[in-house]
C-alpha positions in Angstrom: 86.2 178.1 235.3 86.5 174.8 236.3 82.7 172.4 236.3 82.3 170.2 239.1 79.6 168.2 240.8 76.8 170.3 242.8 77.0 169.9 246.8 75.9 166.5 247.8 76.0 167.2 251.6 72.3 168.2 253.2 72.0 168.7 256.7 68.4 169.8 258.5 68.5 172.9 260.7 67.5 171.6 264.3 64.0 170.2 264.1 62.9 172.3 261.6 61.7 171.5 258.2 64.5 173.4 256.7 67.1 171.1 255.1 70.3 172.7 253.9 73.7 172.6 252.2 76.3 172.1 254.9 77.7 175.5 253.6 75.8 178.9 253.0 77.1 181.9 252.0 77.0 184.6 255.4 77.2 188.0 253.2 78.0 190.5 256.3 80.0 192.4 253.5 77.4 192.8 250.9 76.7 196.5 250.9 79.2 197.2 253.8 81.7 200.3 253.6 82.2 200.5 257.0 83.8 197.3 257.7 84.5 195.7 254.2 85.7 197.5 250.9 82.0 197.3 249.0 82.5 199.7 245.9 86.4 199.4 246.2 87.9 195.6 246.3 84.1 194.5 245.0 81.1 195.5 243.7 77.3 194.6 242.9 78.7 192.5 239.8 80.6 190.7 242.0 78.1 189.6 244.1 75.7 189.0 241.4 78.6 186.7 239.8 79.0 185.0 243.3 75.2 184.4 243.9 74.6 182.9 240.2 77.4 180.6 241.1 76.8 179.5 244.5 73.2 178.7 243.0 74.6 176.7 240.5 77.2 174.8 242.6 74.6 173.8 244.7 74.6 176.2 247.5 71.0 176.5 248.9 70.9 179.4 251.6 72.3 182.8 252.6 72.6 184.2 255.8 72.2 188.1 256.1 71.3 190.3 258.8 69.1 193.9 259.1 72.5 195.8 260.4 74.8 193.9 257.5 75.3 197.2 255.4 72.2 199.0 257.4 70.2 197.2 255.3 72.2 196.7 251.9 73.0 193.5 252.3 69.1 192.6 252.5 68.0 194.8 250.0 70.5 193.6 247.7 69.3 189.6 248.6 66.0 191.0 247.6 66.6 192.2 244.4 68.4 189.0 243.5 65.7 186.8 244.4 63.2 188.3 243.0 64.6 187.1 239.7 65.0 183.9 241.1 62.1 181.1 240.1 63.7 178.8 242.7 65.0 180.9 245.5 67.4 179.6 248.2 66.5 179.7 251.7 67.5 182.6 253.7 68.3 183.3 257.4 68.3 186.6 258.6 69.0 188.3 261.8 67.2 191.0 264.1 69.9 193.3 266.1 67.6 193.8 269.2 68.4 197.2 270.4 64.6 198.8 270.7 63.2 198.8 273.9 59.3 197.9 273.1 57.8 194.7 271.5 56.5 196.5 268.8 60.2 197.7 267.5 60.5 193.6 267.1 57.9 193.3 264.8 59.0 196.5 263.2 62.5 194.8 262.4 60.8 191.7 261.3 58.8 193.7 258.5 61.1 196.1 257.9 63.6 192.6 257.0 60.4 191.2 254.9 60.3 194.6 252.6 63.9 194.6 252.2 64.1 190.8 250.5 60.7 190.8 249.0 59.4 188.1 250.9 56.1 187.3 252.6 57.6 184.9 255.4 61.2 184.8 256.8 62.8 181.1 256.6 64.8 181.1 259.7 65.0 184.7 262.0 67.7 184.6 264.8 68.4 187.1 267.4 71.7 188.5 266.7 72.7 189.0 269.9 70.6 189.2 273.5 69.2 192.3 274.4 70.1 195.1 276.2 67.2 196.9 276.4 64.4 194.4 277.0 64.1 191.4 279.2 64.6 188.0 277.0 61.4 186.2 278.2 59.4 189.3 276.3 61.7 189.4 273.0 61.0 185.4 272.6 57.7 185.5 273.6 57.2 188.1 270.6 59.1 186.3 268.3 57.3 183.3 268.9 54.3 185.7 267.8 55.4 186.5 264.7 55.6 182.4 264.3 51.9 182.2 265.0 51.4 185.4 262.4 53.1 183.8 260.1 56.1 186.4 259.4 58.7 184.0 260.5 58.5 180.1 259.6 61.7 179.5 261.9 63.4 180.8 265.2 67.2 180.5 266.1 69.7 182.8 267.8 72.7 184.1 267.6 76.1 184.7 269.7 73.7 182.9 273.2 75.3 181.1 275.4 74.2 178.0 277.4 72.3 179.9 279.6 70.6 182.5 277.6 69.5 179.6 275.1 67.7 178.2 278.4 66.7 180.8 279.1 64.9 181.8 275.7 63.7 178.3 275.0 62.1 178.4 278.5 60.0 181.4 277.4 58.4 180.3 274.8 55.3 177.9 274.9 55.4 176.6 271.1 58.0 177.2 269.5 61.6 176.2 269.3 64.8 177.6 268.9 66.4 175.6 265.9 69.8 177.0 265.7 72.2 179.3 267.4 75.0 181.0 265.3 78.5 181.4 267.0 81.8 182.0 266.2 83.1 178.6 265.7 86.5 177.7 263.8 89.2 175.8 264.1 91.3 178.3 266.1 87.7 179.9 268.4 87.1 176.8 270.3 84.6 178.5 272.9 81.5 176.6 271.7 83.3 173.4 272.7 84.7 174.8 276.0 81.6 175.9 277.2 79.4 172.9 276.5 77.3 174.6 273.6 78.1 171.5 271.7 76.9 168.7 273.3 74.2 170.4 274.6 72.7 171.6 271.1 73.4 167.7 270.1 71.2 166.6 272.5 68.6 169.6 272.2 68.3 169.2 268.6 69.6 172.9 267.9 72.5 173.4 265.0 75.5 175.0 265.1 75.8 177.9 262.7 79.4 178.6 262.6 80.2 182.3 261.7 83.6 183.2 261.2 84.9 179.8 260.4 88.0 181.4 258.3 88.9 183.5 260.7 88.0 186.7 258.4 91.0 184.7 257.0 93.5 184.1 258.9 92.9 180.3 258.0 93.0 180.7 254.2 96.8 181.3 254.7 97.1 184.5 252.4 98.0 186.8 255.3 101.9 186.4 256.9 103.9 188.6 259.1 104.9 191.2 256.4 101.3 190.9 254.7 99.0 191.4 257.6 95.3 192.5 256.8 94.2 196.3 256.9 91.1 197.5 257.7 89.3 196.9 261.4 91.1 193.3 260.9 95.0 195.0 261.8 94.2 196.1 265.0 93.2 192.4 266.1 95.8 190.2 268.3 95.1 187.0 266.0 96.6 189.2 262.8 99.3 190.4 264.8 102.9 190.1 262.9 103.4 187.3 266.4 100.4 185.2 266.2 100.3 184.9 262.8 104.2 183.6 262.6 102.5 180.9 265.7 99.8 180.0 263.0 102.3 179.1 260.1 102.6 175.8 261.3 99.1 174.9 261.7 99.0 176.5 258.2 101.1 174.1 256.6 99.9 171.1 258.7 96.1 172.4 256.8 98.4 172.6 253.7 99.7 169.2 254.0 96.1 167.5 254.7 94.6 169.1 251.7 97.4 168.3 249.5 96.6 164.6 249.1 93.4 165.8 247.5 93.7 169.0 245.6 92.1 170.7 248.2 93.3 174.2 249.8 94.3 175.3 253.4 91.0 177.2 253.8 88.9 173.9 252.6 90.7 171.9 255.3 89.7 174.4 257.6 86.3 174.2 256.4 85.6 170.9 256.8 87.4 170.3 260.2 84.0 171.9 261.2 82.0 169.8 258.5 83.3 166.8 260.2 80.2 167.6 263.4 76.5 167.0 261.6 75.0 169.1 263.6 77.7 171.8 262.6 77.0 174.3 259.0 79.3 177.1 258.0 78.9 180.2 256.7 82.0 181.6 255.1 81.7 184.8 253.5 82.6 185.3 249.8 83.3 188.8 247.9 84.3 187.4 245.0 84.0 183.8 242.6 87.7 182.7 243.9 86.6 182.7 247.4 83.4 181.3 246.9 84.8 178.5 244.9 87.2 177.8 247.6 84.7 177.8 250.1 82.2 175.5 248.4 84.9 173.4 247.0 85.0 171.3 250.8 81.6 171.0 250.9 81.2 166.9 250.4 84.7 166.0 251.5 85.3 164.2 254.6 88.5 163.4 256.7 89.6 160.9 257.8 90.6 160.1 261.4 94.1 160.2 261.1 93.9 163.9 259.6 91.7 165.0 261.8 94.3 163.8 264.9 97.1 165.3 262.6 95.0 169.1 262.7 94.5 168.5 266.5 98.0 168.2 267.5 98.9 171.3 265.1 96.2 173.2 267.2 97.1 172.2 270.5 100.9 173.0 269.5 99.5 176.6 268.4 98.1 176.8 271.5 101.2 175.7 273.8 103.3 178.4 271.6 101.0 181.5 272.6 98.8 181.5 269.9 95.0 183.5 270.2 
């Protein structure tokens, strides 16, 4: 395998004292059988051969999540760090579907036992509740701040309005980051003002999804769609992904120039914002090489006006 230089790029996580590489690794399909192929395409020796790796490239956090796997994904960060005399920094993610303010704290030491640790780095809310009011679920996340469970808050999947909303509840601490489906095709984040306002807030982006489950690596076409909960989706429908193929190739042509692939373009279309990190996902040492392999590349103006008219061209053709 190919050496290169470790990740340069370091970008702090709201106004926290958490400073990270402009990449993670988001590991929704460590341990998962019901959405990914965990045991089938990939295994545990995958991931332990991505997580040396990332380490050694540079990478310096994982995002995972209590529901990733029911659990596994967690349990598996767990084991790996605690062999780790250095460990990354990791995020992880409460799926608020209890009904009391003690199930919150439950989840939160439930998510400690799970990676071994004695205090949880950053802890977002994976999506807003159903079940509870918001005012009580921040208030008791900001409790488990003052107990010293969670060093960091940040949310997930809020909108403008519900990060208001949240931050408003809360008397000390604040909300540092708010993940969202971001990519260069899921421009929601920018429609609805999330963007300037978490500038000017002081609350980073963490871009799930920034591939597209894929879509912008270029592997899938018309006659190679994807499988799995990913074939029934309108974006990987034979249609939209004939639209994409010129966007494709525009990302092709950018990356060209520096050795770089379609996916790394991709990538660091959303690296461009410094108030922006991405979390690609990464089964396997390919992908994770691809994904890291953007990391301290920058582009210039002109290529980032070349990717906007491909998009907007998507867009005036139909695409989703």
């Amino acid at each position: 395998m190919a050496e290169r230089r470790t990740i340069a790029d370091r970008r702090r996580i709201g106004g926290s004292d958490l400073v990270v590489t402009g990449i993670g690794i988001g590991t929704w399909s460590w341990g998962d059988k019901k959405f990914w192929t965990y045991g089938e395409d990939f295994d545990r020796k995958d991931i332990n051969r991505v997580w040396r790796r990332a380490l050694e490239l540079g990478v310096s956090w994982f995002d995972t999540a209590e529901i990733y796997g029911e659990g596994a994904s967690e349990t598996i960060i767990g084991e790996l760090l605690a062999k780790e005399k250095q460990p990354p920094m990791i995020a992880t993610k409460i799926y608020p579907e209890g009904k009391t303010l003690a199930s919150v704290r439950k989840a939160a030491e439930g998510s400690l036992k799970r990676l071994g640790l004695d205090i949880i780095d950053l802890y977002q809310v994976h999506w807003p509740p159903t079940k509870m009011p918001l005012g009580d679920l921040m208030r008791e996340m900001e409790a488990l701040v003052d107990d010293n469970l969670v060093a960091n808050i940040g949310v997930s999947n809020f909108s403008l309005a519900e990060v208001e909303e949240a931050q408003g509840a809360m008397q000390r601490a604040k909300i540092v980051s708010n993940q969202v489906h971001y990519s260069l095709l899921h421009r929601e984040p920018e429609d609805e003002g999330l963007m300037e306002h978490h500038r000017r807030a002081g609350i980073t982006i963490i871009a799930y999804s920034p591939l597209e489950q894929g879509l912008l690596t270029g592997k899938f076409t018309p006659a190679r769609p994807p499988g799995g909960f990913r074939g029934s989706k309108p974006r990987f429908s034979p249609e939209n992904l004939k639209r994409a193929r010129p966007l494709l190739d525009t990302l092709a042509a950018v990356g060209r120039d520096d050795g770089k692939s379609i996916g790394q373009a991709a990538l660091a279309w959303l690296l461009k914002d410094p108030n922006v990190v991405v979390i690609p996902g990464a089964k396997n040492l390919k992908q994770l090489e691809d994904d890291v392999g953007c990391a301290d590349w920058l582009l210039t103006g002109k290529e980032l006006d070349r990717i906007e008219r491909a998009y907007h061209d998507y867009k005036e053709a139909g695409g989703v």
